[in-house]
Steps between C-alpha positions, in 0.01 A plus 500: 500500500400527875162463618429877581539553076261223424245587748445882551373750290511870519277771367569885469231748564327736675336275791191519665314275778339541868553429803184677660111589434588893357195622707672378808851577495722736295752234473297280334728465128817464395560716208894433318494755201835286385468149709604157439269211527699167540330147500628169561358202460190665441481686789565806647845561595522891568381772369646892481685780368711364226771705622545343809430145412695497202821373645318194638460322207728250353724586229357507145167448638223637247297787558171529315445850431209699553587843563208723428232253612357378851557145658239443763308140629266370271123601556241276664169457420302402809148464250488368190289197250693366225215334401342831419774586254331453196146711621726868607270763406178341490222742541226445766284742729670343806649202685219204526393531121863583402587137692212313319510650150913468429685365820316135539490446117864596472597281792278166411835454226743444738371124506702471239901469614659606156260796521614550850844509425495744221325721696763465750762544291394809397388660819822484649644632235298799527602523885863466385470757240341717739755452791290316716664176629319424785099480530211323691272344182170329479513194276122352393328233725708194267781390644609453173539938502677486764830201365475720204602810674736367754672276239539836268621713867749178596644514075589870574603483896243770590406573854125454442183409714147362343257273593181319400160724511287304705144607412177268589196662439360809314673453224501326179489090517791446291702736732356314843704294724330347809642593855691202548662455165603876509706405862609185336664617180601829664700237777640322207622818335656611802688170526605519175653843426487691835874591537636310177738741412358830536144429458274514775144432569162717576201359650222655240142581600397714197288678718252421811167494281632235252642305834222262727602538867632200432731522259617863739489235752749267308725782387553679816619103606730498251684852572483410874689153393791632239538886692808549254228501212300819447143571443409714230110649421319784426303676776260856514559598168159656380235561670257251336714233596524605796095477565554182332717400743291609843212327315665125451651556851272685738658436836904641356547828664637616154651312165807500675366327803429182247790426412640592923222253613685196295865596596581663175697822631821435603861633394544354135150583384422751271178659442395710187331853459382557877333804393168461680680411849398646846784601765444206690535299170845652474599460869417151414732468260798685653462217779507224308729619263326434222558759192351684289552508064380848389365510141461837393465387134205276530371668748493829247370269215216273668403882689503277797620785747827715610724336825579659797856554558453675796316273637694202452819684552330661882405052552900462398364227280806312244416659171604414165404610098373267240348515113211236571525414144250448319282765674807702522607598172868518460764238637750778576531614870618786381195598361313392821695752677360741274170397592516443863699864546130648360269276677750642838411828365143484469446371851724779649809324525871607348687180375893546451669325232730404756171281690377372173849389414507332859173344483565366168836327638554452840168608608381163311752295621371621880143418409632172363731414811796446240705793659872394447414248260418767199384857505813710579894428479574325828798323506394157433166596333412321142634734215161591345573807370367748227686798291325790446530717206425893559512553126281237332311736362572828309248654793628326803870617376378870489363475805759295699762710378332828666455310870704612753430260796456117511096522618466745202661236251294203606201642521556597125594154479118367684307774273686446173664130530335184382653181352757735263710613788569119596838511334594147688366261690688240765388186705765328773735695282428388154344742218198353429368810305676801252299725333525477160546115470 
């Protein structure tokens, strides 16, 4: 047996993936209505019509067919908590009492490491079941939260970012770290799993009012020394907070200008909701090339505001879609597509499935500077890679069947999917999910 039979793998079906932002270029996707997807070694090798790339493979190679279903790149979620896993659809008239009634008594458990781990264990199995393989997640402010979740990533080869919440005042003692041994364990963390395997580290200031100065102080240090980590927080979400915010720091032009004043936006950091931002805000961003994570569903369920795509998209700022569980309510991004394609809507803006497809895919991998590493099919790229199933439901198989255009059968896919029309799930090229097992 020669090395090309015990290495590469090949996958019939229709085959989708970008190349392009939709709303910039009309060449923006590669669409294969009968392609071949062909890994080796867990990578990308090509990727096509079958027809024509057919005759390249070695004799009595296997095909894995999916004919009827869609192979694109796995999602990414640029915002999410797995901490909050266990507290989805808790009820509260907004963020700050929905944060001190479930979030911080939730998260005070994650002391515990077998606690941790199960957790773990089971978020990414939700991720997986949902097609997500890559996101950017929030551990608690124990280290202890964050080995759990790397060690469960590393067991399953996941492409995965999280990092220690560092959080030193206003909020609960048993939740508080002090300044320096938030920069201390975070640097230890980083040491430890940033770039073992696939993992890879975020510097985590919850958010600027449960930060000192200087502990912002400390972690802007820490993303100025390791710039291949990223930063991760949450900034202008609602507009209490945002008072909050001008009150604890008077001289900031604007709760983005915190976190700019301590060296915190830079390409590789990644900042949530951005609702309540000013042009200059997003200018600010667009420089730096810091991102943005858009959270429709939270957004929707805390009532915490609708985003501005045409802002953002006039700034040219790197956008990218996420659940925010647990204030989002659903792990599938399918689901979040659904959302965010309404909350474009009711601030005057039409959303393609095409764009949501994008931003769910290589629009994250953009924000997350991991273009060519995972996102799309580029030869060489890490075969993360999801199958799609237009009839997972009696309704979505009515409906799918009466499409006549690709943008009309995903967006029946982003209105009607959720974790049902994950028929398969791949990381580096191995299943790691089938529905129905």
């Amino acid at each position: 047996m020669n090395k090309n039979e015990t290495t590469l793998k090949a996958f019939r079906a229709s085959i989708l993936h970008f190349t392009a932002d939709p709303a910039l270029s009309e060449q923006a996707h590669h669409w294969h209505e009968d392609g071949l997807l062909v890994l080796e070694d867990g990578r990308v090798k090509t990727a096509g019509d079958y027809d024509k790339l057919k005759s390249t493979l070695p004799e009595g190679a296997l095909v894995r067919d999916y004919r009827g279903k869609i192979i694109m790149p796995g999602f990414i979620d640029t915002h999410i908590h797995y901490p909050q896993t266990d507290m989805i659809a808790s009820p509260a008239p907004g963020l700050l009492p929905w944060l001190d009634s479930y979030t911080f008594p939730t998260e005070r458990r994650f002391e515990d490491p077998e606690h941790a781990r199960s957790v773990a264990d089971f978020f990414l199995g939700e991720l997986l079941r949902c097609g997500t393989t890559t996101a950017m997640v929030y551990c608690t402010v124990h280290p202890e939260s964050v080995d759990a979740f790397f060690g469960a990533s590393e067991q399953r080869n996941l492409r995965m970012a999280a990092g220690k919440v560092m959080m030193d005042r206003n909020c609960p003692g048993f939740l508080q770290d002090t300044a320096e041994s938030g920069a201390r364990d975070s640097e230890e963390l980083i040491k430890r799993w940033h770039n073992k395997g696939r993992n890879m580290y975020a510097i985590t200031p919850r958010f600027a009012p449960t930060s000192t100065e200087a502990q912002l102080q400390l972690a802007g240090e820490l993303a100025q020394a390791y710039p291949d980590t990223y930063v991760q927080t949450h900034v202008a979400e609602n507009t209490d907070e945002v008072a909050w915010v001008q009150s604890l720091f008077p001289k900031a032009r604007s709760y983005l200008d915190v976190y700019d004043q301590y060296g915190m936006l830079r390409p590789r950091s990644m900042y949530a909701h951005c609702i309540w931002l000013d042009n200059e805000d997003r200018a600010r961003m667009a420089a730096t090339g810091a991102a943005v994570s858009m959270c429709a569903t939270s957004n929707l369920f805390l009532g915490s505001g609708l985003f501005d795509f045409a802002g953002a998209d006039k700034a040219q700022v790197a956008l990218s879609l996420a659940t925010d569980v647990g204030a989002g309510t659903s792990f599938s991004m399918l689901q979040t597509m659904n959302e965010t394609y309404k909350v474009a809507r009711m601030g005057g803006t039409y959303m393609p499935a095409l764009r949501m497809f994008y931003l769910a895919t290589l629009g994250g991998a953009r924000s997350m500077q991991l273009e060519g590493t995972v996102g799309n099919f580029a030869p060489g790229a890490e075969a993360d890679f999801i199958v799609l199933d237009p009839k997972a439901t009696p309704l979505l198989e009515r409906r799918t069947t009466r499409t006549d255009s690709l943008e009309e059968l995903l967006f029946a896919l982003a209105m009607l999917g959720d974790d049902r029309a994950i028929s398969a799930t791949y990381a580096a090229g191995k299943q790691v999910h089938q529905r129905g097992e």
